[in-house]
C-alpha positions in Angstrom: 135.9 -42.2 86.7 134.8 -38.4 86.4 131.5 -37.6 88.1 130.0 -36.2 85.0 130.9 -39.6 82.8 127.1 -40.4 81.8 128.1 -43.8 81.6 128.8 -44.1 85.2 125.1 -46.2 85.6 124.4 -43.7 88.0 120.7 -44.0 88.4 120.5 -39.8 88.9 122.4 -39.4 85.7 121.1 -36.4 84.1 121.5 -38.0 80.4 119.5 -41.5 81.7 116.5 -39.3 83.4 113.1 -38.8 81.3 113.1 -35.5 80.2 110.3 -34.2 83.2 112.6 -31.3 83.3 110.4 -28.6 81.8 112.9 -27.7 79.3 110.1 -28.5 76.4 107.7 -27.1 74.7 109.2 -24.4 73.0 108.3 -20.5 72.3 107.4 -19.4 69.1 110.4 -17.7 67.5 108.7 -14.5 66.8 108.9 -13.6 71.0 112.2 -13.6 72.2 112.8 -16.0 75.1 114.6 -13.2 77.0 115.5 -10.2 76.8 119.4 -9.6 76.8 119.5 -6.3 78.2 121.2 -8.2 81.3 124.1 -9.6 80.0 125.8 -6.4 78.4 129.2 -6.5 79.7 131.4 -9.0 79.8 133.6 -6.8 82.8 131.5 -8.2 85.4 129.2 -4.7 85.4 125.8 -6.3 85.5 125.0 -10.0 85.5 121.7 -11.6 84.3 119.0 -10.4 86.4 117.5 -12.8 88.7 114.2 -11.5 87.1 115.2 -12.5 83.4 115.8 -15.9 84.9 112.9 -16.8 87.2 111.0 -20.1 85.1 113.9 -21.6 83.9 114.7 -24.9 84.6 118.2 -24.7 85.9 120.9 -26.9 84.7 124.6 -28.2 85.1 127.6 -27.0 83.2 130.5 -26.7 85.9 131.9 -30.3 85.2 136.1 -29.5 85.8 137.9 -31.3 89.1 141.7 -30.3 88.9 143.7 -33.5 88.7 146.3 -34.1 91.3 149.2 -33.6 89.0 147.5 -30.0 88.0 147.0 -28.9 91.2 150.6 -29.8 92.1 151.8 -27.0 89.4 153.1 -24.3 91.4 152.4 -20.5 90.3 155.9 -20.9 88.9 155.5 -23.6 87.1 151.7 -22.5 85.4 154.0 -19.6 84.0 156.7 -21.3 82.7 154.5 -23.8 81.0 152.4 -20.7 79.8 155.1 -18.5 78.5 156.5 -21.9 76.5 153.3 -22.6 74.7 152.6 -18.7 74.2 149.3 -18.8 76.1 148.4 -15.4 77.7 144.8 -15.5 80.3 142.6 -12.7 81.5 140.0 -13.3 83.6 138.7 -13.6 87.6 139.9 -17.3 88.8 141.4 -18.9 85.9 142.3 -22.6 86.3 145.5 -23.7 85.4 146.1 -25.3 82.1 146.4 -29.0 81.3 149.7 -31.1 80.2 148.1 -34.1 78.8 144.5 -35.6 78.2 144.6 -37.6 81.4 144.7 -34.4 83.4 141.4 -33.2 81.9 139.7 -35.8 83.7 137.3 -36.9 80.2 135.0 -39.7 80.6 136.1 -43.0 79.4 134.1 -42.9 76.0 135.8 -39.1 75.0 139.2 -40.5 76.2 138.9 -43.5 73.7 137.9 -41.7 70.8 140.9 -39.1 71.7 143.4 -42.2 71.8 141.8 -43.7 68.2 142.3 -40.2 66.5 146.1 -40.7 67.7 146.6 -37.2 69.5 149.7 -37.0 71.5 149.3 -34.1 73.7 146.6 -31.2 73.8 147.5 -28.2 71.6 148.4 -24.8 73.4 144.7 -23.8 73.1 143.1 -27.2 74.3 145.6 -27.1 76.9 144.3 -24.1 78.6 140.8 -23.8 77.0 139.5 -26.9 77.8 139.8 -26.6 81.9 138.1 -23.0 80.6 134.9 -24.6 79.4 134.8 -27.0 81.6 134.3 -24.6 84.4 131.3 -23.2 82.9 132.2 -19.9 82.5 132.1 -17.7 79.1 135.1 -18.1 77.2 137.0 -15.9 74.3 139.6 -17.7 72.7 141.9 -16.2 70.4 143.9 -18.6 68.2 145.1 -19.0 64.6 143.6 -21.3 62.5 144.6 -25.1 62.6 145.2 -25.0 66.4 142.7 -27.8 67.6 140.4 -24.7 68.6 137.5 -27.0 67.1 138.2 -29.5 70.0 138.5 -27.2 72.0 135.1 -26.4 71.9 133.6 -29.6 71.2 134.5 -32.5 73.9 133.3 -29.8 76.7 130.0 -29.5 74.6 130.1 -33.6 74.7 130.6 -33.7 78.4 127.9 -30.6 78.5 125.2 -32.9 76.6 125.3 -35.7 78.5 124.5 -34.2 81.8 121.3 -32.7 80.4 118.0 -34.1 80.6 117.5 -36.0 77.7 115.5 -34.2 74.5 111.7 -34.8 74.5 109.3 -34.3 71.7 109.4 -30.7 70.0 113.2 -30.3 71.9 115.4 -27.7 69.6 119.0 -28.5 70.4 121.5 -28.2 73.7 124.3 -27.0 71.7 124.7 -24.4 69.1 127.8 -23.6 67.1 127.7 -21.0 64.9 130.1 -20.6 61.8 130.2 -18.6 58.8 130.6 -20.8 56.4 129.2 -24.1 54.8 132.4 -25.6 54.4 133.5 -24.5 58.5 130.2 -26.1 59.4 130.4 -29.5 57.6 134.0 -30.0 59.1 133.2 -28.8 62.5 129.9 -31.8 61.8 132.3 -34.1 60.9 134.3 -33.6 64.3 131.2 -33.7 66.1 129.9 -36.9 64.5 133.3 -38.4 65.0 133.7 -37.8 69.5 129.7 -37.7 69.9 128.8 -41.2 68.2 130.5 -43.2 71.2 127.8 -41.7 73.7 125.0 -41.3 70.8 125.1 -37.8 70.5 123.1 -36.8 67.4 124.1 -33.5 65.3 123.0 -32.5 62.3 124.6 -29.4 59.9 122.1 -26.4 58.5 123.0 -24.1 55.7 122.2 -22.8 52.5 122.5 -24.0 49.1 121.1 -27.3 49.4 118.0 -28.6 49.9 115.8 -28.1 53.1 114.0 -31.6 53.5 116.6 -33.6 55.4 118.0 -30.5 57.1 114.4 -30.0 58.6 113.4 -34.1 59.1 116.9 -34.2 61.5 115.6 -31.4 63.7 112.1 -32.8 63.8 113.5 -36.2 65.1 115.5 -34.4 67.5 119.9 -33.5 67.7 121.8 -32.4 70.6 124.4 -30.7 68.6 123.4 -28.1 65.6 125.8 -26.8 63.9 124.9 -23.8 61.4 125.3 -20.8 59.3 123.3 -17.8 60.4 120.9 -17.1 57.7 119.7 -20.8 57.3 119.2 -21.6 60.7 116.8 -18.0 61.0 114.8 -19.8 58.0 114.7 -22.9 60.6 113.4 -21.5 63.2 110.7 -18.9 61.6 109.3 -22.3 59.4 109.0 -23.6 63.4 111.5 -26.5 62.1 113.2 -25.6 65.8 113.6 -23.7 68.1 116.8 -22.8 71.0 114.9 -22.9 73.9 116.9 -26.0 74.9 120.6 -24.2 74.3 122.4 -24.1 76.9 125.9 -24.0 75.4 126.1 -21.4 72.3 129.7 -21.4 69.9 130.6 -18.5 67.9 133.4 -19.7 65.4 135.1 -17.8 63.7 133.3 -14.3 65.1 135.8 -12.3 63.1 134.7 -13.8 59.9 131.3 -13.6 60.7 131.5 -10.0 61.1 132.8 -9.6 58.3 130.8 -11.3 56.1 127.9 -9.3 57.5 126.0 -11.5 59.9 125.9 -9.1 62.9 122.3 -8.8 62.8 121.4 -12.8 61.9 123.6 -13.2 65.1 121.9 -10.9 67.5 118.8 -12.2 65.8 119.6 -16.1 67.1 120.8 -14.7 70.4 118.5 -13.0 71.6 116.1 -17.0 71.2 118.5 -18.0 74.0 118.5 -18.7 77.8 120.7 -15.5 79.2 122.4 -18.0 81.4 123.7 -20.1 78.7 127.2 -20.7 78.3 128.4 -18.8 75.6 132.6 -20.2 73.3 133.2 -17.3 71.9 135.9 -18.1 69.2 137.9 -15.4 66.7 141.7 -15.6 64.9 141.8 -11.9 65.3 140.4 -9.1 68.0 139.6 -6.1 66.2 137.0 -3.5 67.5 134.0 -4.5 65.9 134.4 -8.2 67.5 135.6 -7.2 71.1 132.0 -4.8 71.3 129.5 -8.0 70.5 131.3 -9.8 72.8 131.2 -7.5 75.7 127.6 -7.3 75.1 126.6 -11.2 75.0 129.8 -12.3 77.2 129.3 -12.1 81.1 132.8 -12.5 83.1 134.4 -14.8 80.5 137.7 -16.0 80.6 140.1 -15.2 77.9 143.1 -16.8 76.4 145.2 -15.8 73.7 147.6 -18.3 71.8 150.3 -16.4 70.6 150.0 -12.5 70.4 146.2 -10.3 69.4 148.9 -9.2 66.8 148.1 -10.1 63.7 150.7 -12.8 63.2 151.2 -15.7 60.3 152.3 -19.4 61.1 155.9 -19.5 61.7 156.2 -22.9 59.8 154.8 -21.8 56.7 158.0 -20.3 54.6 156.1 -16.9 52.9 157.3 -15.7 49.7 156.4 -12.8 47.9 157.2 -11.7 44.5 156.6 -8.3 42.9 155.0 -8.9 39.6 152.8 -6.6 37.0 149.4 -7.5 37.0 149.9 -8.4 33.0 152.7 -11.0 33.9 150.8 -12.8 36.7 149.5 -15.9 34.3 152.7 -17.0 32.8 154.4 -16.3 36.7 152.0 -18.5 37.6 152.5 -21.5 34.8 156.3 -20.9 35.5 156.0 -21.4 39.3 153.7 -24.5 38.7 156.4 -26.4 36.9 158.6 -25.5 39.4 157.0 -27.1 42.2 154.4 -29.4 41.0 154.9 -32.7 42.6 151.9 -34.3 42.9 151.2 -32.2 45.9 148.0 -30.3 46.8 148.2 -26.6 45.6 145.5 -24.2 46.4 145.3 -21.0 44.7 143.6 -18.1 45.5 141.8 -15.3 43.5 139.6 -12.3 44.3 136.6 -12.5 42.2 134.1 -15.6 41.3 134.8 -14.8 37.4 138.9 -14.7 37.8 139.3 -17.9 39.3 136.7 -19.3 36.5 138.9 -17.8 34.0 142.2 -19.0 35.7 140.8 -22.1 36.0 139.6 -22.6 32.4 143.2 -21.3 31.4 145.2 -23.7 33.4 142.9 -26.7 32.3 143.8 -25.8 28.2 147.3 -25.6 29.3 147.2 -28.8 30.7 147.4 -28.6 34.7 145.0 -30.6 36.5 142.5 -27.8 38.2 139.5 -26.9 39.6 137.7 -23.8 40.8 135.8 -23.4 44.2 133.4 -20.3 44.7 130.0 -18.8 46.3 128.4 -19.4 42.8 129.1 -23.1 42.5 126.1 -25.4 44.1 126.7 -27.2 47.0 127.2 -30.2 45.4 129.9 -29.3 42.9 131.7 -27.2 45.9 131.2 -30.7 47.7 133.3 -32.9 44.8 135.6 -30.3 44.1 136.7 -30.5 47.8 136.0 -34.3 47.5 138.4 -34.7 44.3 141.2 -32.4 45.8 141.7 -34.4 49.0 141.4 -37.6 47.7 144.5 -35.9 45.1 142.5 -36.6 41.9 143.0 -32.9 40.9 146.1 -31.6 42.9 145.1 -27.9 42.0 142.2 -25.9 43.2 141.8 -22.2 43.0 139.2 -20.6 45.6 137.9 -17.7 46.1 137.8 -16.4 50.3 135.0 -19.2 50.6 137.8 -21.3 51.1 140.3 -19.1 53.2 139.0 -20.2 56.3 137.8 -23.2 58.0 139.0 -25.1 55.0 141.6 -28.0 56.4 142.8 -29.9 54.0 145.5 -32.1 55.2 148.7 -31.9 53.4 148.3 -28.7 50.9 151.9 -27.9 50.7 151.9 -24.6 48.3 149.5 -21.9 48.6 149.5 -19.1 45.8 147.9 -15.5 46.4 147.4 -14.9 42.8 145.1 -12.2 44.0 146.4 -10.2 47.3 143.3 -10.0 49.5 141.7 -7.4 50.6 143.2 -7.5 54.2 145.8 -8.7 56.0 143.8 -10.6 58.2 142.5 -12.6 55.0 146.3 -13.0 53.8 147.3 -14.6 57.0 143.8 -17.2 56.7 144.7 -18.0 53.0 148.4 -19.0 53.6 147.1 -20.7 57.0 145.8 -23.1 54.5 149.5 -25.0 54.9 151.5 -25.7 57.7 148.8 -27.0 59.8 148.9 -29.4 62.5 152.8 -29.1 62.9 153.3 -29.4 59.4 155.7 -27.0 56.8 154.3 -25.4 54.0 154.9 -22.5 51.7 153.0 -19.6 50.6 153.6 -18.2 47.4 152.2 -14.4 47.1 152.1 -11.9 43.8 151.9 -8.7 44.7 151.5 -5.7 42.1 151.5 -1.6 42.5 147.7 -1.7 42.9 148.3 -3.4 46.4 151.3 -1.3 48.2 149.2 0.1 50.1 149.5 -3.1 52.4 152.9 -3.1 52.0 154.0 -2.0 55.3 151.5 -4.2 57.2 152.3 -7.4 55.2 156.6 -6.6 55.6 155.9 -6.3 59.5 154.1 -10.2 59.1 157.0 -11.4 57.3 159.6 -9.6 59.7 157.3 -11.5 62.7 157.6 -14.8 61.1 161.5 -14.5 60.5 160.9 -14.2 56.5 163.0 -12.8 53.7 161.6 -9.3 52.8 162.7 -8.8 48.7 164.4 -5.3 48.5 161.5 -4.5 45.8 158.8 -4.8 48.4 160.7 -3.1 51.5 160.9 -0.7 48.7 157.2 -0.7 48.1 156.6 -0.8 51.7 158.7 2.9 52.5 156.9 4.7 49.6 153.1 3.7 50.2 151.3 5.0 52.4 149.1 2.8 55.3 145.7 1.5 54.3 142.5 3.6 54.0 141.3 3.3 58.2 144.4 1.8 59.3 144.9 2.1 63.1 147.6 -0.6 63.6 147.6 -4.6 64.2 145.4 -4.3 67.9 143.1 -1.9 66.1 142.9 -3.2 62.4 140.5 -0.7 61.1 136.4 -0.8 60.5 135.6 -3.5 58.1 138.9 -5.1 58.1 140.4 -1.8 55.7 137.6 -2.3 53.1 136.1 1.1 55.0 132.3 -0.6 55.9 130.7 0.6 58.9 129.7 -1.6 60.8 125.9 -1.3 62.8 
């Protein structure tokens, strides 16, 4: 049994001590707990100062013992299996990875839930992330979507819990996981809710656009696990709903989305409430610039692993498509391509704008086709039964705006449409990601007019990656257009993504 299994009956058990730790009785959120000026660089330059942490209760979070079978892996072996599963590591001391769940060495009550969910092996990512976090150590993990990274982070955060001392009255949460959107953050709740209920771990989900009563009485009876959008939980915590002095284990999902939706300053905002000596998950499908600096500056000596390449690269099971077609002829393309492949499957269909995929939407719905539209302007609640009534298959068809390009997994969407080409490649490669996950095939339908060659080149380099047909119209496309506005190639994408925003 694994010496941090709270179930254990050990009478020391952290989780089964009264909470006479002194982690209570919170700071107002107006005075930050610390200051972060210690933690600037993740290359090992300067760790917290010994100053910044004098007062604080300290706290367990190495919980990994390498399993015989692991530690009989020679150095050979760790880099065959790496080079197999396309994991690349950087870091001081990295552990070698994991072949199956038994060598993580998981209490009992994880292992169970692991075995009901009917996993058969970890995923590239768990495989090697999840020794990672169980170290303790900071952690950058680079993976594309629908690669188990959400487990990845949460059955360490489990284990993580349940060898604190329990919450006591007025107790803000031990784990944080930030994400940037509501629909991210109700499925990462829903994974949460689903491994933490065997050893009573209570979470609870804050964002906007619904109301704040039972968002606020959960945090006032107490959670471990808060999972949240940025500008939500900030309203939390200056109504005194909560506070982080209890985090000890802080997520950043989806950084790269995050930045670019603008939350850089919400983020250093919640930060800077938090213990330096936390243990910060810091999680992002893509590397550029913008997301490498906030790590280095609230990362100290993480590991990293990449799955895959920092190239931007699409899922090789998802069969990509892409038609040239003026912007006038996109609606009937799009009727025609629907009776071609309308099967009773799910289809999801992506525009640019809130009023397009209203209009689409409308439009498809006179012509028959069972749709409906997803967007930033719809309440909670409708974006909540649309989602509802397109996995359950009620309404095969959903068109989305970005809202939905990420975090959104929806099990067996088998067509993806770009009606709209996004604004960046990165986006493209999230939209069509909504297919082909967990092992599945899928295919990924994309109209592209004149007004988007400028991507050309970038998006034929993705297709070449991924062993797709390029259409002699786009390779066309591609040698006559010139790069995006701020282009600086796939391991330095630009500021902003291409869209040209500076970022603070």
């Amino acid at each position: 049994m694994s010496r941090y299994d709270s179930r254990s009956g050990d009478p020391t058990s952290y989780r089964d001590r009264k909470s006479d730790s002194g982690f209570g009785g919170a700071p107002s959120y107006g005075a930050p707990l610390r200051s972060s000026a210690g933690r600037k660089d993740y290359d090992g330059v300067e760790s917290p100062r010994r100053t910044d942490l004098d007062g604080l209760t300290p706290f367990e979070k190495n919980f990994y013992v390498e399993s015989p079978s692991v530690a009989a892996m020679s150095d050979r072996d760790v880099e065959d299996y790496r080079k197999r599963r396309e994991i690349t590591v950087e870091g001081q001391d990295v552990p070698k990875p994991v072949k199956s769940f038994e060598d993580v060495g998981f209490p009992d009550y994880v292992m169970q839930e692991i075995a009901k969910a009917g996993f058969v092996e970890p995923t590239p990512i768990q495989s090697q992330g999840w020794p990672m976090a169980l170290k303790g150590r900071d952690l950058i993990g680079i993976a594309e979507t629908g690669s188990g990274k959400t487990l990845a982070y949460l059955l360490p955060a489990i284990v993580h819990v349940n060898a604190q001392p329990i919450l006591a009255p007025g107790d803000g949460p031990i784990v944080l996981v930030l994400a940037p959107t509501r629909e991210l953050a109700v499925q990462i709740q829903q994974e949460a809710t689903k491994f933490g209920a065997s050893s009573r771990i209570k979470n609870t989900c804050i964002y906007g656009g619904v109301p704040k009563g039972p968002q606020v009485r959960d945090l006032q009876k107490g959670v471990e696990i808060v999972i949240a959008t940025p500008g939500r939980l900030i309203d939390m915590l200056e109504s005194h709903h909560t506070n982080l002095r209890r985090v000890t284990y802080l997520v950043l999902d989806e950084a790269d989305r995050m930045l670019d939706m603008g939350f850089e300053p919400q983020i250093r905002k919640l930060i800077s409430q938090i213990r330096l000596d936390r243990q910060t998950l810091y999680w992002s499908a893509t590397w550029p610039k913008e997301v490498e600096q906030l790590a280095r500056q609230f990362l100290y000596n993480p590991y990293k692993v990449i799955i895959g390449s920092e190239d931007l690269k699409a899922n090789h099971a998802i069969r990509q498509i892409v038609d040239i077609v003026p912007e006038n002829k996109k609606y009937n393309k799009l009727v025609n391509l629907l009776e071609d492949i309308m099967d009773g499957s799910r289809i999801l269909i992506f525009m640019d704008t809130k009023k397009g995929c209203d209009q689409i939407t409308r439009q498809l719905r006179m012509d028959g086709w069972p749709a409906l539209s997803i967007h930033g302007d719809k309440s909670q609640a409708e974006r909540d039964w649309v989602l509802s009534e397109f996995k359950a298959g009620k309404s095969p068809i959903m068109t989305a705006t970005d809202v939905a390009a990420r975090g959104l997994d929806v099990k067996d969407v088998k067509y993806v449409i770009n009606y709209d080409f996004p604004g960046s490649l990165e986006d493209y490669v999230h939209r069509i990601g909504r297919t082909g996950r967990a092992g599945a095939k899928g295919t990924a339908y994309t109209f592209f007019t004149a007004a988007n060659a400028r991507f050309a080149k970038e998006l034929i380099s993705i297709l070449e990656e991924a062993g797709q047909k390029v259409s002699p119209d786009l390779a066309a496309m591609g040698r006559a257009a010139p790069p995006p506005p701020g282009h600086g190639g796939f391991r330095d994408r630009g500021r902003g993504y291409g869209t040209g925003r500076p970022w603070s």
